[in-house]
N, C-alpha and C positions, 0 to 999 in steps of 0.2 A: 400423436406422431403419425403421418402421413408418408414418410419419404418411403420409396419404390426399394423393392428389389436392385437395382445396379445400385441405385445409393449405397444401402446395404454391403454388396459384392464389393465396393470399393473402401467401404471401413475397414471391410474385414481385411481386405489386399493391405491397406495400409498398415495392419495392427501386424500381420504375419510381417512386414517389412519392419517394423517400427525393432525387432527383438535385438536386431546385430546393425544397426543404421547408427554412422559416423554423424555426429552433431550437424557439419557442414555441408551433408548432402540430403537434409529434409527437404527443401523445397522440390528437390529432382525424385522423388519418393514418395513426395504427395504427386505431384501429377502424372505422375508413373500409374499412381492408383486411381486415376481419374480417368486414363485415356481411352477405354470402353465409352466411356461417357460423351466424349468430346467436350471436356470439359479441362479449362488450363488456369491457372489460380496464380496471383504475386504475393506472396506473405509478406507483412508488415509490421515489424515491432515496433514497439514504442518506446521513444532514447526513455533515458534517465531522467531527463529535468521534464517532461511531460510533455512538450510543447513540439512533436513531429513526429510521425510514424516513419519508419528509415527500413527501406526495402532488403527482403533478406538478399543475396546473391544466387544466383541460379547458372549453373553452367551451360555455356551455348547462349545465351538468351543475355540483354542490354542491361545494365542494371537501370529501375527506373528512377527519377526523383524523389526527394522526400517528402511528406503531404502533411501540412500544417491542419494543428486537430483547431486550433478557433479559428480558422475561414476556409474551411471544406466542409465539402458533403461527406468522405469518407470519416472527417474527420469526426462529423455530427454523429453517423455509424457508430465511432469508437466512443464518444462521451455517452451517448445515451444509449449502449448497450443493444441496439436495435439492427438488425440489418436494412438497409436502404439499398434502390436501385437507382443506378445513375441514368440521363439522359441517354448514355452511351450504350445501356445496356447490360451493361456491369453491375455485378451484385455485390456489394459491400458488407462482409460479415465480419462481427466482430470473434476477434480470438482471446477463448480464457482461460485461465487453469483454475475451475472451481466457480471462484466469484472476481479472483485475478484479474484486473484487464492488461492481456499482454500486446496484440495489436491487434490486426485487421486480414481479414482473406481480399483481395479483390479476386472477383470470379466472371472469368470469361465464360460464356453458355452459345454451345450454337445451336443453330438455327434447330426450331421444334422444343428448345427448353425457353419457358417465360420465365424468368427474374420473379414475376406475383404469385408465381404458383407456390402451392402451400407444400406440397412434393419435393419443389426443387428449394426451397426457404429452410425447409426441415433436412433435406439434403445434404445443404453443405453448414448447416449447423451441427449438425451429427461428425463433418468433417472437421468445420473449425474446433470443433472442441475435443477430438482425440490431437490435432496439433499442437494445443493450448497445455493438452497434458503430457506433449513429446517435449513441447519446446521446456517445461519444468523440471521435467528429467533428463535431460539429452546436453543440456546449462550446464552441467557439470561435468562432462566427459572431452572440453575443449572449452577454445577461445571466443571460435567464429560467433555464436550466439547473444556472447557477451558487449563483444567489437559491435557486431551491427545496431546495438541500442545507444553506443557512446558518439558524441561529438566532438571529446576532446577526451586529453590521457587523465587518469584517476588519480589523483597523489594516493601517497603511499598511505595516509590516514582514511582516506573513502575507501583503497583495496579492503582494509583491514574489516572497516565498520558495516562494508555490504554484505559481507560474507556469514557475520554475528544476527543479522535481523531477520527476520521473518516476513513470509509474504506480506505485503502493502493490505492488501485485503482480503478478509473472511468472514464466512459468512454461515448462519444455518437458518431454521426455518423463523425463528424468535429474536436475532440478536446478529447485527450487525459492526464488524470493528476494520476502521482503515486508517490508514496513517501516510504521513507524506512528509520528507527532511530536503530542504533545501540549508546552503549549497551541494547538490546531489555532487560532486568534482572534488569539491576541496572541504570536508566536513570537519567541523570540532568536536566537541562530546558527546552531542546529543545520541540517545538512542532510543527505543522503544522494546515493549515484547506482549505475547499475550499465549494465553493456553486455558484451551475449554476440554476437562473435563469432569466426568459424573453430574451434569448439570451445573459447572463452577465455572467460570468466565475469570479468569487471573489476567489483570492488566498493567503497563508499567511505563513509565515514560523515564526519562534519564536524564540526566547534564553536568555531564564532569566540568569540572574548572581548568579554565585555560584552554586553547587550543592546536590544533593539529593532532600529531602523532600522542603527546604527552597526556591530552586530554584524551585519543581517543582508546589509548593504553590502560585509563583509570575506569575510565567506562567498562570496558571489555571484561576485569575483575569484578567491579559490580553487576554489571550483566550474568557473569559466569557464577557468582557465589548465588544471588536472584536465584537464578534458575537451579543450580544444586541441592539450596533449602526447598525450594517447590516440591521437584521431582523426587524428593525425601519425605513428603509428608506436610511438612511444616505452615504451620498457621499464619497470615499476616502480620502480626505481633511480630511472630519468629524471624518472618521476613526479612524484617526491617534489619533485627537483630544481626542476623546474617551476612546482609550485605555492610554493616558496621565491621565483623567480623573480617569479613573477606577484604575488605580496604586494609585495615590495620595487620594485618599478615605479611600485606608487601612496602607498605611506605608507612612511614613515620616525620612526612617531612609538613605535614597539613593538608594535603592535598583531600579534596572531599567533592563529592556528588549531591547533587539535588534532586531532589526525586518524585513521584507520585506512585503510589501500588493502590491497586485498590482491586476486591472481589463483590462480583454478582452473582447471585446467584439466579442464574435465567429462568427458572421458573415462577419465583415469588418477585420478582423486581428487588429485592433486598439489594443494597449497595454499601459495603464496604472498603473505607481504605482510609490512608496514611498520608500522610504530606508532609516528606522531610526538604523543607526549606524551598519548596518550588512554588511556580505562581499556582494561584487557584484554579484548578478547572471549572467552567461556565457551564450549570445545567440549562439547556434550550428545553420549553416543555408549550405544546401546542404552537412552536413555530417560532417564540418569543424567549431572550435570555432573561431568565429570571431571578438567579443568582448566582452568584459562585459561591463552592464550596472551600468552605474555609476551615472545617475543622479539622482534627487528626494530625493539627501541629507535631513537628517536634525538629531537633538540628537536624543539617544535613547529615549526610550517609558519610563517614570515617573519620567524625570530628567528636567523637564518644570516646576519649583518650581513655577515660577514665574507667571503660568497661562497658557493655553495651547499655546504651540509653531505651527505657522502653517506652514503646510508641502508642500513643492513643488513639484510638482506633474511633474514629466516627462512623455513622451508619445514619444512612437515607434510604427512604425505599423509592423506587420509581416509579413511574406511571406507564402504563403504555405508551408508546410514541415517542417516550422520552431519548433526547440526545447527550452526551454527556463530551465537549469539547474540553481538550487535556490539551495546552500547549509550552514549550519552553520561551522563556526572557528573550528569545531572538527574535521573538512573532512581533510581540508589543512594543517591544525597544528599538525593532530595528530604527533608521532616521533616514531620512530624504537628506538632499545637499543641503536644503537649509535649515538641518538639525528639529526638524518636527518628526518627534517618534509617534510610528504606524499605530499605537495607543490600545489599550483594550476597547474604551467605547468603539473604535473603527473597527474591529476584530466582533465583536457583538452584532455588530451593526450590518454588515455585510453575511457574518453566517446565518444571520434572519432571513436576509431576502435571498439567499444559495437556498436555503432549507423553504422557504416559504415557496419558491417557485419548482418545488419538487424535483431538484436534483439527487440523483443517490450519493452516498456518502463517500466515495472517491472520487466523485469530479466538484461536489464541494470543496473539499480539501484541493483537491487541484489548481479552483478558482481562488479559493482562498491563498492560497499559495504565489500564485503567480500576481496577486494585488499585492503583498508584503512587498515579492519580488521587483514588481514595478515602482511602488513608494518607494525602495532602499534606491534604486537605478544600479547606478555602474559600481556605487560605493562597496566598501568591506564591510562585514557585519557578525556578527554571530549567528549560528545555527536558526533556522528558523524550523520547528518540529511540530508537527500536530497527530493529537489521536484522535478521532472521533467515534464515539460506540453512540449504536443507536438501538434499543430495544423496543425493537418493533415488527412484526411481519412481515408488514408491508413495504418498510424500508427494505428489509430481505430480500425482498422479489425481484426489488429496481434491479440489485444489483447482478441479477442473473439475464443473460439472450431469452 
Protein backbone atom coordinates (compact mmCIF):
# COMPACT_ATOMS: atom_id res chain seq x y z
CA UNK A 1 0.00 0.00 0.00
CA UNK A 2 1.42 3.23 -1.17
CA UNK A 3 -1.30 5.90 -0.88
CA UNK A 4 0.07 9.31 1.09
CA UNK A 5 -1.06 10.82 3.98
CA UNK A 6 -4.13 13.16 2.47
CA UNK A 7 -5.31 9.86 1.03
CA UNK A 8 -5.31 8.79 4.33
CA UNK A 9 -6.86 12.27 5.95
CA UNK A 10 -9.62 11.82 3.59
CA UNK A 11 -10.74 8.19 4.57
CA UNK A 12 -10.70 9.08 7.64
CA UNK A 13 -12.86 12.43 6.97
CA UNK A 14 -15.10 10.18 5.18
CA UNK A 15 -15.58 7.43 7.77
CA UNK A 16 -16.11 10.34 10.67
CA UNK A 17 -18.87 11.45 7.97
CA UNK A 18 -20.07 8.02 6.98
CA UNK A 19 -21.64 7.61 11.14
CA UNK A 20 -24.98 9.88 10.88
CA UNK A 21 -24.91 10.35 6.63
CA UNK A 22 -28.55 10.10 4.85
CA UNK A 23 -28.40 7.32 2.11
CA UNK A 24 -28.97 10.31 -0.54
CA UNK A 25 -26.40 12.45 0.17
CA UNK A 26 -23.13 10.09 -0.11
CA UNK A 27 -21.89 11.31 -3.25
CA UNK A 28 -21.84 15.13 -1.56
CA UNK A 29 -19.83 13.36 1.35
CA UNK A 30 -17.40 11.75 -0.60
CA UNK A 31 -16.19 14.78 -2.22
CA UNK A 32 -16.67 16.82 0.67
CA UNK A 33 -13.82 14.35 1.79
CA UNK A 34 -11.85 14.70 -1.16
CA UNK A 35 -11.70 18.52 -1.34
CA UNK A 36 -8.13 19.09 0.36
CA UNK A 37 -7.17 16.97 -2.45
CA UNK A 38 -8.69 18.69 -5.47
CA UNK A 39 -10.03 15.74 -6.16
CA UNK A 40 -14.15 15.33 -7.46
CA UNK A 41 -15.40 11.74 -8.04
CA UNK A 42 -19.09 10.67 -10.10
CA UNK A 43 -20.20 7.32 -8.49
CA UNK A 44 -21.70 4.78 -10.42
CA UNK A 45 -23.86 1.87 -9.68
CA UNK A 46 -24.73 -0.69 -11.46
CA UNK A 47 -28.81 -1.35 -12.62
CA UNK A 48 -30.18 -4.74 -11.89
CA UNK A 49 -29.97 -6.53 -15.07
CA UNK A 50 -26.10 -5.71 -15.40
CA UNK A 51 -25.84 -4.17 -18.54
CA UNK A 52 -25.23 0.07 -17.46
CA UNK A 53 -23.69 1.74 -14.64
CA UNK A 54 -26.38 4.61 -13.92
CA UNK A 55 -24.92 7.69 -12.10
CA UNK A 56 -25.63 8.42 -8.49
CA UNK A 57 -27.29 12.07 -8.26
CA UNK A 58 -25.32 14.80 -6.74
CA UNK A 59 -26.71 18.06 -5.64
CA UNK A 60 -25.64 21.24 -7.55
CA UNK A 61 -23.80 19.18 -10.22
CA UNK A 62 -25.63 17.70 -13.90
CA UNK A 63 -26.63 14.29 -13.64
CA UNK A 64 -24.32 12.38 -16.10
CA UNK A 65 -25.44 9.60 -18.71
CA UNK A 66 -25.44 6.08 -18.21
CA UNK A 67 -22.27 4.05 -19.32
CA UNK A 68 -22.76 0.77 -21.08
CA UNK A 69 -20.26 -2.04 -19.28
CA UNK A 70 -19.89 -4.10 -22.97
CA UNK A 71 -18.71 -1.05 -25.17
CA UNK A 72 -16.70 1.13 -22.67
CA UNK A 73 -13.75 1.72 -21.18
CA UNK A 74 -15.21 2.36 -17.83
CA UNK A 75 -17.24 -0.23 -18.45
CA UNK A 76 -13.92 -2.70 -19.06
CA UNK A 77 -12.92 -0.94 -15.39
CA UNK A 78 -16.12 -2.44 -13.87
CA UNK A 79 -15.85 -6.16 -15.59
CA UNK A 80 -12.50 -6.69 -14.86
CA UNK A 81 -12.11 -5.46 -11.48
CA UNK A 82 -9.22 -3.21 -12.55
CA UNK A 83 -8.88 0.53 -12.35
CA UNK A 84 -8.14 2.15 -15.91
CA UNK A 85 -7.38 5.66 -16.93
CA UNK A 86 -9.06 7.33 -19.72
CA UNK A 87 -7.78 9.45 -22.59
CA UNK A 88 -9.36 12.31 -20.58
CA UNK A 89 -7.50 11.75 -17.76
CA UNK A 90 -10.04 10.29 -15.57
CA UNK A 91 -9.48 7.41 -13.34
CA UNK A 92 -11.94 4.73 -13.36
CA UNK A 93 -12.10 2.72 -10.26
CA UNK A 94 -14.05 0.04 -9.48
CA UNK A 95 -16.64 0.08 -6.46
CA UNK A 96 -17.05 -3.17 -4.05
CA UNK A 97 -18.41 -4.22 -0.97
CA UNK A 98 -15.91 -7.13 -0.22
CA UNK A 99 -15.88 -9.02 -3.61
CA UNK A 100 -19.55 -7.35 -4.59
CA UNK A 101 -19.20 -5.51 -7.77
CA UNK A 102 -21.44 -2.54 -6.94
CA UNK A 103 -20.16 0.16 -9.73
CA UNK A 104 -17.60 2.54 -10.62
CA UNK A 105 -15.78 5.93 -9.14
CA UNK A 106 -14.96 8.18 -12.03
CA UNK A 107 -12.15 10.25 -10.66
CA UNK A 108 -11.36 13.73 -11.60
CA UNK A 109 -7.45 14.53 -10.50
CA UNK A 110 -5.93 17.91 -10.98
CA UNK A 111 -3.14 18.99 -12.14
CA UNK A 112 0.23 17.51 -10.07
CA UNK A 113 -1.87 14.08 -9.41
CA UNK A 114 -1.09 11.30 -12.38
CA UNK A 115 -3.87 8.79 -12.92
CA UNK A 116 -0.46 5.93 -13.12
CA UNK A 117 0.68 6.72 -10.04
CA UNK A 118 0.80 3.98 -7.56
CA UNK A 119 -0.04 6.65 -4.54
CA UNK A 120 -2.92 8.05 -6.20
CA UNK A 121 -4.24 4.01 -7.80
CA UNK A 122 -4.07 2.97 -4.10
CA UNK A 123 -5.63 6.33 -3.14
CA UNK A 124 -8.93 6.17 -4.35
CA UNK A 125 -9.00 2.42 -3.97
CA UNK A 126 -8.75 2.90 -0.26
CA UNK A 127 -11.81 5.33 -1.19
CA UNK A 128 -13.80 3.22 -3.44
CA UNK A 129 -13.86 0.63 -1.17
CA UNK A 130 -14.99 2.34 2.15
CA UNK A 131 -18.16 3.57 -0.52
CA UNK A 132 -18.50 0.01 -1.56
CA UNK A 133 -19.09 -0.68 2.21
CA UNK A 134 -21.33 2.64 2.80
CA UNK A 135 -23.28 2.00 -0.17
CA UNK A 136 -24.03 -1.83 1.45
CA UNK A 137 -25.11 -0.26 4.50
CA UNK A 138 -26.65 2.95 3.83
CA UNK A 139 -29.15 0.47 0.89
CA UNK A 140 -31.16 0.04 3.73
CA UNK A 141 -31.84 3.32 5.51
CA UNK A 142 -33.82 4.73 2.12
CA UNK A 143 -34.89 4.48 -1.49
CA UNK A 144 -32.43 6.66 -3.34
CA UNK A 145 -29.70 3.79 -3.52
CA UNK A 146 -32.16 1.37 -4.70
CA UNK A 147 -33.92 3.82 -7.62
CA UNK A 148 -30.55 4.79 -9.07
CA UNK A 149 -29.67 0.99 -9.94
CA UNK A 150 -33.39 0.31 -11.58
CA UNK A 151 -34.58 1.00 -15.11
CA UNK A 152 -37.88 0.32 -14.68
CA UNK A 153 -40.58 -0.34 -11.47
CA UNK A 154 -40.12 -3.97 -9.72
CA UNK A 155 -43.27 -6.07 -9.67
CA UNK A 156 -44.33 -6.75 -6.46
CA UNK A 157 -42.80 -10.68 -6.82
CA UNK A 158 -38.98 -9.15 -7.53
CA UNK A 159 -39.67 -6.50 -4.42
CA UNK A 160 -40.31 -9.46 -2.37
CA UNK A 161 -37.45 -12.04 -3.70
CA UNK A 162 -34.47 -9.21 -3.64
CA UNK A 163 -34.88 -8.45 -0.24
CA UNK A 164 -34.67 -12.82 0.73
CA UNK A 165 -31.15 -13.16 -1.19
CA UNK A 166 -27.92 -12.50 -0.44
CA UNK A 167 -25.11 -10.67 -1.93
CA UNK A 168 -24.50 -11.89 -5.71
CA UNK A 169 -21.01 -12.45 -4.79
CA UNK A 170 -18.45 -13.98 -2.19
CA UNK A 171 -15.54 -14.64 -1.69
CA UNK A 172 -12.44 -15.76 0.73
CA UNK A 173 -9.09 -16.71 0.15
CA UNK A 174 -9.92 -20.67 -1.27
CA UNK A 175 -13.52 -20.53 -2.56
CA UNK A 176 -15.33 -18.41 -4.58
CA UNK A 177 -19.53 -18.28 -5.11
CA UNK A 178 -21.70 -15.91 -7.39
CA UNK A 179 -24.84 -16.05 -8.66
CA UNK A 180 -26.90 -14.07 -11.30
CA UNK A 181 -31.43 -14.35 -11.82
CA UNK A 182 -32.56 -13.00 -14.76
CA UNK A 183 -35.69 -11.53 -15.24
CA UNK A 184 -34.06 -9.25 -12.48
CA UNK A 185 -38.03 -7.02 -12.96
CA UNK A 186 -40.41 -9.57 -13.10
CA UNK A 187 -39.11 -12.91 -11.31
CA UNK A 188 -40.73 -16.31 -10.64
CA UNK A 189 -39.42 -18.78 -8.16
CA UNK A 190 -36.22 -19.06 -8.46
CA UNK A 191 -33.88 -18.31 -5.61
CA UNK A 192 -30.47 -19.19 -4.39
CA UNK A 193 -28.42 -18.90 -0.79
CA UNK A 194 -25.19 -19.75 0.66
CA UNK A 195 -23.26 -19.59 4.23
CA UNK A 196 -19.65 -20.28 5.09
CA UNK A 197 -19.04 -21.31 8.27
CA UNK A 198 -16.25 -23.24 10.48
CA UNK A 199 -14.62 -24.25 7.33
CA UNK A 200 -18.42 -25.32 5.68
CA UNK A 201 -19.43 -23.78 2.50
CA UNK A 202 -23.63 -24.35 2.55
CA UNK A 203 -24.94 -23.81 -0.88
CA UNK A 204 -28.65 -23.73 -2.38
CA UNK A 205 -30.40 -23.01 -5.45
CA UNK A 206 -34.36 -23.00 -5.67
CA UNK A 207 -37.47 -23.04 -8.03
CA UNK A 208 -40.85 -22.99 -6.93
CA UNK A 209 -43.63 -24.02 -9.37
CA UNK A 210 -45.50 -21.54 -11.17
CA UNK A 211 -44.96 -17.91 -11.26
CA UNK A 212 -44.98 -14.55 -10.01
CA UNK A 213 -46.11 -13.59 -6.53
CA UNK A 214 -47.57 -17.57 -6.00
CA UNK A 215 -44.26 -19.02 -6.84
CA UNK A 216 -42.28 -16.53 -5.24
CA UNK A 217 -44.39 -16.90 -1.85
CA UNK A 218 -43.59 -20.94 -2.00
CA UNK A 219 -39.86 -20.03 -2.44
CA UNK A 220 -39.63 -17.74 0.35
CA UNK A 221 -41.09 -20.65 2.99
CA UNK A 222 -38.56 -22.97 1.54
CA UNK A 223 -35.98 -20.45 1.60
CA UNK A 224 -36.92 -19.61 5.37
CA UNK A 225 -37.43 -23.17 6.78
CA UNK A 226 -33.58 -23.83 4.53
CA UNK A 227 -32.18 -21.40 6.49
CA UNK A 228 -33.87 -22.21 10.03
CA UNK A 229 -32.74 -25.93 9.87
CA UNK A 230 -29.08 -24.57 9.02
CA UNK A 231 -28.77 -22.03 11.51
CA UNK A 232 -30.05 -24.95 14.14
CA UNK A 233 -27.40 -27.25 13.55
CA UNK A 234 -28.92 -29.60 11.11
CA UNK A 235 -27.16 -31.97 8.64
CA UNK A 236 -27.99 -32.01 4.83
CA UNK A 237 -30.09 -35.03 5.08
CA UNK A 238 -32.04 -32.87 7.79
CA UNK A 239 -31.96 -30.20 5.26
CA UNK A 240 -33.87 -31.49 2.85
CA UNK A 241 -36.20 -32.98 5.46
CA UNK A 242 -36.84 -29.55 6.70
CA UNK A 243 -37.62 -27.63 3.91
CA UNK A 244 -40.34 -30.81 2.99
CA UNK A 245 -41.45 -29.86 6.56
CA UNK A 246 -41.78 -26.17 6.00
CA UNK A 247 -43.76 -26.52 2.53
CA UNK A 248 -46.39 -28.86 4.22
CA UNK A 249 -47.04 -26.49 7.13
CA UNK A 250 -48.60 -24.05 4.92
CA UNK A 251 -50.19 -25.66 1.74
CA UNK A 252 -51.55 -28.92 0.98
CA UNK A 253 -52.68 -27.95 -2.37
CA UNK A 254 -49.29 -29.68 -4.47
CA UNK A 255 -47.61 -27.09 -4.80
CA UNK A 256 -43.59 -28.01 -4.50
CA UNK A 257 -40.00 -26.80 -5.07
CA UNK A 258 -37.04 -28.02 -6.87
CA UNK A 259 -33.95 -27.76 -5.57
CA UNK A 260 -30.18 -28.46 -5.23
CA UNK A 261 -28.14 -28.09 -1.53
CA UNK A 262 -25.23 -29.18 -1.40
CA UNK A 263 -21.98 -28.81 1.40
CA UNK A 264 -18.00 -28.29 0.83
CA UNK A 265 -16.10 -28.50 2.94
CA UNK A 266 -13.27 -25.85 1.80
CA UNK A 267 -10.42 -27.34 3.17
CA UNK A 268 -10.54 -30.92 1.95
CA UNK A 269 -12.54 -30.25 -1.43
CA UNK A 270 -15.01 -32.82 -0.18
CA UNK A 271 -18.51 -31.97 -1.87
CA UNK A 272 -21.62 -32.95 -0.71
CA UNK A 273 -25.44 -32.59 -1.70
CA UNK A 274 -28.81 -33.42 -2.71
CA UNK A 275 -30.89 -32.99 -5.69
CA UNK A 276 -34.49 -32.73 -5.22
CA UNK A 277 -35.93 -32.80 -8.81
CA UNK A 278 -33.73 -30.07 -10.18
CA UNK A 279 -31.39 -30.08 -13.37
CA UNK A 280 -27.95 -31.30 -12.78
CA UNK A 281 -25.20 -29.11 -11.92
CA UNK A 282 -22.15 -29.22 -14.62
CA UNK A 283 -18.64 -29.89 -12.77
CA UNK A 284 -16.11 -27.64 -15.28
CA UNK A 285 -12.52 -29.02 -14.07
CA UNK A 286 -9.18 -27.66 -15.94
CA UNK A 287 -11.53 -25.38 -17.99
CA UNK A 288 -13.60 -28.29 -19.54
CA UNK A 289 -17.30 -29.67 -18.66
CA UNK A 290 -16.80 -32.79 -17.64
CA UNK A 291 -19.92 -33.98 -16.17
CA UNK A 292 -22.84 -33.40 -14.48
CA UNK A 293 -23.72 -34.45 -11.22
CA UNK A 294 -26.43 -36.55 -11.17
CA UNK A 295 -26.68 -38.25 -7.92
CA UNK A 296 -28.36 -37.52 -4.56
CA UNK A 297 -31.83 -37.94 -6.28
CA UNK A 298 -34.83 -37.70 -4.58
CA UNK A 299 -38.79 -35.65 -5.14
CA UNK A 300 -38.96 -32.31 -5.13
CA UNK A 301 -39.20 -30.20 -1.78
CA UNK A 302 -43.26 -30.51 -0.48
CA UNK A 303 -44.42 -33.41 -2.47
CA UNK A 304 -43.35 -35.97 0.76
CA UNK A 305 -47.16 -36.06 1.59
CA UNK A 306 -46.54 -38.91 3.21
CA UNK A 307 -44.06 -37.77 5.84
CA UNK A 308 -40.57 -36.64 5.25
CA UNK A 309 -38.83 -38.49 2.40
CA UNK A 310 -34.96 -39.01 3.13
CA UNK A 311 -32.47 -37.80 0.85
CA UNK A 312 -29.36 -39.41 -0.50
CA UNK A 313 -26.72 -37.79 -0.06
CA UNK A 314 -23.98 -37.98 -2.82
CA UNK A 315 -20.34 -36.92 -2.30
CA UNK A 316 -17.40 -35.85 -4.84
CA UNK A 317 -14.47 -34.49 -3.86
CA UNK A 318 -12.92 -31.63 -5.99
CA UNK A 319 -9.92 -30.79 -7.35
CA UNK A 320 -8.34 -27.62 -7.07
CA UNK A 321 -9.49 -25.11 -9.72
CA UNK A 322 -12.62 -26.87 -9.82
CA UNK A 323 -15.97 -24.91 -10.91
CA UNK A 324 -19.00 -26.31 -9.87
CA UNK A 325 -22.14 -24.47 -12.34
CA UNK A 326 -25.69 -24.92 -10.57
CA UNK A 327 -28.40 -23.69 -12.90
CA UNK A 328 -32.40 -23.66 -12.93
CA UNK A 329 -34.80 -25.25 -16.12
CA UNK A 330 -35.05 -21.31 -17.29
CA UNK A 331 -31.27 -21.49 -18.51
CA UNK A 332 -31.50 -24.47 -20.83
CA UNK A 333 -35.20 -24.20 -21.72
CA UNK A 334 -35.38 -20.93 -22.39
CA UNK A 335 -36.38 -20.65 -26.63
CA UNK A 336 -35.60 -18.26 -29.31
CA UNK A 337 -38.86 -17.21 -31.57
CA UNK A 338 -38.31 -20.22 -33.48
CA UNK A 339 -38.78 -22.41 -30.61
CA UNK A 340 -34.94 -23.76 -30.35
CA UNK A 341 -34.08 -24.02 -26.68
CA UNK A 342 -30.70 -22.31 -25.37
CA UNK A 343 -29.76 -26.21 -24.53
CA UNK A 344 -27.24 -27.45 -22.13
CA UNK A 345 -24.58 -28.49 -24.68
CA UNK A 346 -24.78 -24.23 -25.54
CA UNK A 347 -24.75 -23.59 -21.60
CA UNK A 348 -21.34 -25.99 -21.61
CA UNK A 349 -20.16 -24.75 -24.36
CA UNK A 350 -20.02 -21.18 -23.84
CA UNK A 351 -19.08 -21.43 -19.87
CA UNK A 352 -15.74 -23.19 -21.38
CA UNK A 353 -14.62 -20.40 -23.42
CA UNK A 354 -15.95 -17.42 -20.31
CA UNK A 355 -13.72 -19.81 -17.87
CA UNK A 356 -11.00 -20.71 -20.34
CA UNK A 357 -10.28 -16.97 -21.26
CA UNK A 358 -10.09 -16.11 -17.46
CA UNK A 359 -12.90 -14.19 -16.63
CA UNK A 360 -13.86 -14.15 -12.80
CA UNK A 361 -16.87 -15.77 -11.79
CA UNK A 362 -19.40 -12.86 -11.86
CA UNK A 363 -18.77 -11.53 -15.23
CA UNK A 364 -19.03 -15.09 -16.30
CA UNK A 365 -22.23 -15.52 -15.08
CA UNK A 366 -23.01 -12.05 -16.46
CA UNK A 367 -21.98 -13.06 -19.96
CA UNK A 368 -23.57 -16.10 -19.43
CA UNK A 369 -26.52 -14.55 -18.70
CA UNK A 370 -26.91 -12.01 -21.08
CA UNK A 371 -26.32 -15.00 -24.04
CA UNK A 372 -29.68 -16.86 -22.55
CA UNK A 373 -31.01 -13.43 -22.56
CA UNK A 374 -30.20 -12.66 -26.09
CA UNK A 375 -31.19 -16.32 -27.49
CA UNK A 376 -34.93 -15.88 -25.47
CA UNK A 377 -35.05 -11.98 -27.21
CA UNK A 378 -38.21 -10.08 -26.56
CA UNK A 379 -40.13 -13.51 -25.58
CA UNK A 380 -41.46 -14.69 -22.03
CA UNK A 381 -39.71 -17.23 -20.37
CA UNK A 382 -38.95 -18.74 -17.02
CA UNK A 383 -36.38 -17.65 -14.60
CA UNK A 384 -33.13 -18.09 -15.77
CA UNK A 385 -30.69 -18.61 -12.42
CA UNK A 386 -27.27 -19.61 -12.05
CA UNK A 387 -24.66 -20.39 -9.17
CA UNK A 388 -21.29 -20.70 -9.88
CA UNK A 389 -18.72 -21.80 -6.95
CA UNK A 390 -15.19 -22.06 -7.83
CA UNK A 391 -12.70 -23.66 -5.49
CA UNK A 392 -9.79 -22.00 -6.09
CA UNK A 393 -7.37 -19.23 -5.08
CA UNK A 394 -6.72 -17.95 -7.69
CA UNK A 395 -10.21 -17.62 -8.96
CA UNK A 396 -10.42 -15.58 -5.47
CA UNK A 397 -8.02 -13.01 -6.43
CA UNK A 398 -9.74 -12.12 -9.92
CA UNK A 399 -12.51 -11.26 -8.04
CA UNK A 400 -10.85 -8.56 -5.75
CA UNK A 401 -9.37 -4.53 -7.09
Amino acid sequence: MTATGPWLRALADLLDRSHRLPPDTLPEAVNAALGDLGVTVTAYLVDAEQEWLRPLPEAGRPLPEPLPIDTSLPGRAYTDVRARAGQDGRLWVPVVDGTERLGLLAVSLPNGLDPEDDAVRDGCRLIAGLIGHLVASKTAYGDLLRRARRSAPMALSAELLWQLLPPLTFATEAVVVSAILEPCYEVGGDAFDYALDGGTLALAILDGVGHGLPAVLTTSVALSALRAARRAGTELAGLAAAVDAGLRSQWTDGRFVTGQLASLDVDSGRLRYVNAGHPAPVLLRRGRAVRALTGGRRIPFGLAFGGPTAAEVAEIRLEPGDRLLLHTDGVTEARNAAGEMFGLPRMADLAERLVGSGLAAPETLRRLSRAVTEHRGTGSGDDATMVLLEWSGEAAARVEP
